[in-house]
N, C-alpha and C positions, 0 to 999 in steps of 0.2 A: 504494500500500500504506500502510496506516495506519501510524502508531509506536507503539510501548506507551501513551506518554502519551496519548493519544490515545482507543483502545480503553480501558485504566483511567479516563480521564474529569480530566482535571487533572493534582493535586498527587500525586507518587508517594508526597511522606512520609506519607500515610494507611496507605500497605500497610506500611509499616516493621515494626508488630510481628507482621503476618501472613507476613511472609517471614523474621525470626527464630523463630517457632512453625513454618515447615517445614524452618527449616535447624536446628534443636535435635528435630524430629523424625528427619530425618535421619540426625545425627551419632550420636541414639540406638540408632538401628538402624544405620549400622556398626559402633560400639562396642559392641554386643549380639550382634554375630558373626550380625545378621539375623533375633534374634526377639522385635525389638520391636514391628514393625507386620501379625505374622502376626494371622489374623481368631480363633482365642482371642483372644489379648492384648488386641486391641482392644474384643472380645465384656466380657471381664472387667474392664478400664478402665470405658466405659460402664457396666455395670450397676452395680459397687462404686461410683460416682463418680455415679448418678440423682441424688440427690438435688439432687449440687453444678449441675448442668443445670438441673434444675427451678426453685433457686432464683436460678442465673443469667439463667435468662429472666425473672421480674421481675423482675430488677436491672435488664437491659435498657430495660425499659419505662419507668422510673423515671429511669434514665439518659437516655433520649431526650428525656423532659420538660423534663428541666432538674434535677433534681435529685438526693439522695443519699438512700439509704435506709443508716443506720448501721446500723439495728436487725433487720436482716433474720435472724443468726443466735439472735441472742436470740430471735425470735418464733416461730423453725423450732422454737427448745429448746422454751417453750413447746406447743405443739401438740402436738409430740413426745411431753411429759411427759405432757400431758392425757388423751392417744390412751393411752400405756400404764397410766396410772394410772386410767382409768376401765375400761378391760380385766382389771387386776388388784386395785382393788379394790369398784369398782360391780360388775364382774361383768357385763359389757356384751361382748355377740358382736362380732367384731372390726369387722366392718363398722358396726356402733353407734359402738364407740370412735373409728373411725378420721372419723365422719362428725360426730361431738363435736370431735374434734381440728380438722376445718377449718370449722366453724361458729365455734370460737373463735378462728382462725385470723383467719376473715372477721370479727370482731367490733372482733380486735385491730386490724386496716387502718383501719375505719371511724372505731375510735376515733382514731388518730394521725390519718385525714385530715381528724377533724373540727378539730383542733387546728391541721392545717396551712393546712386553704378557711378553713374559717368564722372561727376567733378570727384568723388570720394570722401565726401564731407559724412562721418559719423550719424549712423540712423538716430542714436540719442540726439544731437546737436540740430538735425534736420528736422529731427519731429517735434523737438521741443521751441523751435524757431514754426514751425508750421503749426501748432497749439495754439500759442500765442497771435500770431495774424489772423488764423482764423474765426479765434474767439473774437477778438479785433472786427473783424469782417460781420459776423453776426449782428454785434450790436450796433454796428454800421448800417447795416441795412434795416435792420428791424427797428432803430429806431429804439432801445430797449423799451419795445412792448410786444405785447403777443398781438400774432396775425391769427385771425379767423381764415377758417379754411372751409371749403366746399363740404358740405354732407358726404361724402364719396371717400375722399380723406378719413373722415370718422369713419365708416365702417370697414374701411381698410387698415387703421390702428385698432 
């Protein structure tokens, strides 16, 4: 019969923070008197929390490389704003907006990667220069206030 070490493949301190995210799942469900991991809750976790998914999986990708992407939230703002501001004041059907928003989305990567392959400027120093303008850029456009967005939008968040 095999032993844990074994079947896991090595070093067990890799699973370390995978077995404190089941034992704080856990505790949260007995301390919830057991309605923390009914399939609402969980239904409603995931879809409130897509986004943080979507952009965790390129972090993933980035993280395997070898590197950091600082800028990630900034760039999500970015898009975000573009999508709604070309919605509410181009006057762009939502699926125009939203296909603006990652066209400059894709624009913004290429930019930071050129800075990161070609010139050789450090992905920290690139992303965290790219963090900063972005954020920069958000409230540049938005005016720091919230844009209303199309109904379409909403049921696509």
């Amino acid at each position: 019969m095999k032993s844990l070490k074994q079947i896991l493949g090595g070093d067990l301190r890799q699973y370390t923070m995978v077995v404190a995210l089941v034992a704080l799942l856990v505790a949260f469900h007995i301390a919830s008197g057991g309605r923390m991991l009914t399939s609402s809750n969980v239904q409603n976790l995931l879809s409130g929390n897509a986004y943080v998914l979507i952009l965790a999986i390129g972090m993933v990708m980035v993280i395997v490389i070898g590197q950091i992407d600082l800028s990630v939230g900034s760039v999500a703002g970015v898009v975000g704003m573009s999508a709604a501001l070309s919605a509410r004041d181009l006057h762009f059907p939502w699926w125009l907006a939203i296909l603006t928003g990652l066209v400059i989305g894709i624009a913004i990567g290429a930019w930071q990667g050129f800075w990161l392959a070609k010139v050789g400027i450090p992905g920290f120093i690139t992303t965290l220069a790219g963090m900063m303008i972005f954020r920069g850029v958000v409230i540049w456009l938005s005016k720091s206030i919230s844009v209303p967005v199309p109904d379409e939008f909403r049921f696509l968040g």
